[in-house]
C-alpha positions in Angstrom: -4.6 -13.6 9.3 -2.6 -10.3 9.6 1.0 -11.1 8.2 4.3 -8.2 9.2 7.6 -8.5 9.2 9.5 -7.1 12.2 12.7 -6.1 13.1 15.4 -3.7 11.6 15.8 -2.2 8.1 17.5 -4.6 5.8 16.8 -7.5 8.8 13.3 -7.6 9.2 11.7 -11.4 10.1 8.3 -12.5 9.1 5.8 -13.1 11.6 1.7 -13.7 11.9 -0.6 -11.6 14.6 -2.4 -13.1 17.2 -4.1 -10.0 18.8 -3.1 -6.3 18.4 -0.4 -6.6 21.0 1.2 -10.2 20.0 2.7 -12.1 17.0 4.3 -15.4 16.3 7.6 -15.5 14.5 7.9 -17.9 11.5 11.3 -16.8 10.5 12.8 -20.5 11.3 10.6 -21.9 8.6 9.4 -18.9 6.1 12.5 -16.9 4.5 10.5 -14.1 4.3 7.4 -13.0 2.7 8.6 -12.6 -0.5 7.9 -13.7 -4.2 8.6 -17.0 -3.3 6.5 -17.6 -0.2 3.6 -16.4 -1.9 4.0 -18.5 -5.3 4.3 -21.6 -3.4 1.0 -21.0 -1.5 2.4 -21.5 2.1 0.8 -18.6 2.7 -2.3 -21.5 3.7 0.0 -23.7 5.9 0.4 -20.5 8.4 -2.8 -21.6 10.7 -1.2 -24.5 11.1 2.6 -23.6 11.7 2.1 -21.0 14.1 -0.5 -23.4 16.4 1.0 -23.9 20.1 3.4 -21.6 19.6 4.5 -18.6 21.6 2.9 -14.9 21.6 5.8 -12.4 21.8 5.1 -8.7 22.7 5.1 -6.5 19.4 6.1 -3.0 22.2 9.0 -2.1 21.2 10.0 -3.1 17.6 9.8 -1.6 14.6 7.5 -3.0 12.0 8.7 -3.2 8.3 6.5 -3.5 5.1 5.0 -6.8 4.9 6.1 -7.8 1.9 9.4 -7.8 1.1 10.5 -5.7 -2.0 8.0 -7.1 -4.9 8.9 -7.5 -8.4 7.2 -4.3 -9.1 4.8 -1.7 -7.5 1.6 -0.6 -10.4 -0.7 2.2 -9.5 -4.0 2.8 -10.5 -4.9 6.8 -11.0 -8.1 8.8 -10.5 -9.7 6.0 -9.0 -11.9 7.8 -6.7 -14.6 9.8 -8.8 -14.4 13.2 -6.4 -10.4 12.8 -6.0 -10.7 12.9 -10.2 -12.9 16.2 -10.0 -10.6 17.5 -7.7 -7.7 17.4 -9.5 -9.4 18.7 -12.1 -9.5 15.5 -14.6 -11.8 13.4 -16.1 -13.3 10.4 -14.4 -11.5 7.2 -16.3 -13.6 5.1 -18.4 -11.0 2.5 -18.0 -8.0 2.4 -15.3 -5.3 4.7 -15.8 -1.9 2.6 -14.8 1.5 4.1 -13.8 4.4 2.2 -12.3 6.5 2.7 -9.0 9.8 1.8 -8.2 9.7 -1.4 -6.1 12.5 0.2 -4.0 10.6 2.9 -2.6 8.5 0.1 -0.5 9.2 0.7 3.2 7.5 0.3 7.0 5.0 2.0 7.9 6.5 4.3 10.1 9.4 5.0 9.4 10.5 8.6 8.3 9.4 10.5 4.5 11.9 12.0 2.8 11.4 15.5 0.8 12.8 14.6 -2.6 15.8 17.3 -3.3 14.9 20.0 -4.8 10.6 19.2 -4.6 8.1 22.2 -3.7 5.1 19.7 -4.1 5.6 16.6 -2.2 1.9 15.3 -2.0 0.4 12.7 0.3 -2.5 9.6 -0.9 -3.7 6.9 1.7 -4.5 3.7 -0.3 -5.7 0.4 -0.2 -2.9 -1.7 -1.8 -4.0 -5.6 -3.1 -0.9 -8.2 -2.5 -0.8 -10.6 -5.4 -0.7 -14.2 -4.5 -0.7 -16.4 -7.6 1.5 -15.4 -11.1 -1.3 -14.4 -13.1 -1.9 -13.7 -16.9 -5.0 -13.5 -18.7 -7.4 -14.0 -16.1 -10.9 -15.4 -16.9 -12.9 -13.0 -15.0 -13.2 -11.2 -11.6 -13.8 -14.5 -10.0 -10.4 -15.7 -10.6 -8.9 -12.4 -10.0 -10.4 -12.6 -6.4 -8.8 -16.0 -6.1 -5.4 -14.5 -6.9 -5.2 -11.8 -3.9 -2.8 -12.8 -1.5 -4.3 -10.0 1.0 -4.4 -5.9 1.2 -2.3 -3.8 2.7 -2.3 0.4 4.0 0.0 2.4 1.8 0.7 6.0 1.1 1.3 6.5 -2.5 3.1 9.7 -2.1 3.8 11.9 -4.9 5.9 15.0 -5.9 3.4 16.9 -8.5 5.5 19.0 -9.9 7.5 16.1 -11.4 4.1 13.9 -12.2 2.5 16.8 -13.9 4.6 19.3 -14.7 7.9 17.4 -16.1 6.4 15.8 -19.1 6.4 11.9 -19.6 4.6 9.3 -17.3 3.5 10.1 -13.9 6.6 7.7 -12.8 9.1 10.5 -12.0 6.6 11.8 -9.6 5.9 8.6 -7.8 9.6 6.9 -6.9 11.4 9.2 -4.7 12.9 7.5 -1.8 10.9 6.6 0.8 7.4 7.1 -1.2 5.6 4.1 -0.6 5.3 3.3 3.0 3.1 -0.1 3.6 1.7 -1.9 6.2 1.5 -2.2 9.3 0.1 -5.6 8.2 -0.9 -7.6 5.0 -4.3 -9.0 5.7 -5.8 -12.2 4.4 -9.2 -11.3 2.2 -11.3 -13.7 4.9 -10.2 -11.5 7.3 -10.9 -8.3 5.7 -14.4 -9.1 4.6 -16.0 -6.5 2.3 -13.0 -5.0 0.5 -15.6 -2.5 -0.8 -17.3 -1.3 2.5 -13.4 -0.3 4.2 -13.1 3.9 5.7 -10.1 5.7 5.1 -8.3 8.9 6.2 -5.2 10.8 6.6 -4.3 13.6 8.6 -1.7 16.0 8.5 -0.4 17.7 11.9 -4.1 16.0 13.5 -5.8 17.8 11.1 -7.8 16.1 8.8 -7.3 16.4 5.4 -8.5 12.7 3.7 -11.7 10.9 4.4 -13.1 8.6 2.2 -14.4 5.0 1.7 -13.7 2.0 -0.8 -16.9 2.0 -1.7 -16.8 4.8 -3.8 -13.9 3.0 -5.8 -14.2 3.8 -9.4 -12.6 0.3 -10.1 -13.4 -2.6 -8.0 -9.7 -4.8 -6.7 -10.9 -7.7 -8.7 -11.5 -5.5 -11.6 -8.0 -4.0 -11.6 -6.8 -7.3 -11.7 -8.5 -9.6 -13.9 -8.0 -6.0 -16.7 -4.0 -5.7 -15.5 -3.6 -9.7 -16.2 -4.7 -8.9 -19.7 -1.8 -6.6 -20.3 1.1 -8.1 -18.1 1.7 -10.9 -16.0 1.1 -10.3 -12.3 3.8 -11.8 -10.1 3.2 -13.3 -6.7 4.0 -10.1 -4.0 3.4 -8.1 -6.2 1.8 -4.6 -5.1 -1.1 -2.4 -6.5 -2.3 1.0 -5.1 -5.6 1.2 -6.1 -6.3 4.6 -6.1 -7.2 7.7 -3.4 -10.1 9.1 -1.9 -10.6 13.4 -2.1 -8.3 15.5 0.4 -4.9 15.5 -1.3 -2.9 18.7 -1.0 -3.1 18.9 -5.0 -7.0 19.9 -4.3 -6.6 22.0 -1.8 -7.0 25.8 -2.3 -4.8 26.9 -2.6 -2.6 23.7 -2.6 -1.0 23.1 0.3 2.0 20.7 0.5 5.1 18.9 2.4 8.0 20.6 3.1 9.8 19.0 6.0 8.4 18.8 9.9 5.2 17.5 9.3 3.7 13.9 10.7 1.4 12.1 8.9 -1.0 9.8 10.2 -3.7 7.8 7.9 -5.5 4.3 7.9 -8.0 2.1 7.0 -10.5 0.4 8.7 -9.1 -3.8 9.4 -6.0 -3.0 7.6 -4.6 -0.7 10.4 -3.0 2.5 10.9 0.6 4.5 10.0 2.1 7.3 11.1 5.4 9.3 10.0 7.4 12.0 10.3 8.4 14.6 7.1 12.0 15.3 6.9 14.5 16.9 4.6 17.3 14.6 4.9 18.2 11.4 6.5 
């Protein structure tokens, strides 16, 4: 299943896909797709509720994230061995966490903000796992894989002179306004298939910049969270970035970054694609 939610900021409705053009709205029995809905494990019953009823066009309406704000947004760093060596760090021999501000979450293609006052706004396509069972101390992978809700598209973007250069945790760089656009949909792990076989890229102006592949994850999903249950508990909807692939401005020489008037447009394969415009200012 492909799960959005639709409609304006602030109002958006949850609703299921039934082709790339059509969706069901459950809005008049799911709240929303939120912390609740996934730890009650209706998430299952969706088959069923949206059988005979009606496909509505998706033209015309804006798409929000498909989760609503989760309890928190963790990030996994240097993921990718040659996005490490490009940056110029060592590959992890365990996975290097960071947090995000859950209130940087927004749809997928809706407008980036350049923080105030940032010369190095940075961009990352990710896959992002969807937690779907509160979780703590996980047995194994196994379970882990039992506790994924779905994935989801995002674009863990990043302002490096404030992750790097600042001092502290890579936080400060991570949860500007508007950094962590997601979606177009959350889709079920059936669906997806072989979370580790998925292509990825991001262009910036058409140009290519990222192209990469899951399968040269450092840090398998179901690794990062049966190892994050043994530190935390994982709540249901909550989100993880897993990491990027090479291509980030960062690595560029020189480094290149955004600085207002740019469009952005990245994806990955099943999980769909984003697009958005740079801005200085709303």
């Amino acid at each position: 299943m492909r799960l959005t939610r639709l409609g304006p900021v602030g109002s958006e409705k949850p609703a299921v896909l039934v082709d790339d053009d059509h969706y069901v709205d459950v809005s008049d029995v799911i709240h929303d797709f939120d912390e609740a809905f996934f730890g009650s494990g209706r998430i299952a019953d969706l088959p069923g509720l949206i059988a005979g009823r009606d496909a509505l066009p998706l033209a015309g309406l804006r798409i929000g994230s498909p989760i609503a704000r989760p309890h928190q947004i963790l990030c996994i760093g240097l993921n990718y061995s040659d996005h490490a060596a490009e940056s110029g760090m060592a590959v992890p021999t365990e996975p290097i966490l960071f947090t995000k501000s859950p209130n940087t979450i927004q749809g997928p293609n809706d407008d980036v903000i350049v923080p105030r006052g940032s010369q190095k706004m940075d961009w990352e396509v990710e896959l992002g796992i969807v937690i779907g069972t509160r979780s703590t101390y996980l047995a194994d992978e196994k379970a882990a894989e039992a506790a994924i809700a779905g994935y989801v598209l995002t674009n863990d973007l990043s302002e490096r002179e404030w992750q790097i250069e600042r001092g502290g945790q890579w936080s400060k760089g991570k949860s500007a306004p508007t950094f962590n656009p997601a979606g177009p949909w959350l889709v079920t792990p059936d669906e997806v298939g072989d979370v580790l076989a998925l292509d990825m890229f991001l262009d910036v102006d058409g140009i290519r910049r990222q192209t990469g592949s899951t399968a040269t994850m450092i840090f398998s999903p179901a690794f990062i969270v049966h190892y994050l249950s043994q530190f935390m508990t994982l709540e249901p909807g909550d989100l993880i970035n897993t990491g990027t692939p090479p291509g980030v401005g960062l690595g560029m020489n020189p480094p290149t970054y955004l600085h207002g008037g740019e469009v952005l447009t990245l994806g990955i394969s099943k999980l769909g694609i984003q697009t958005q415009r740079v801005i200085t200012s709303v």
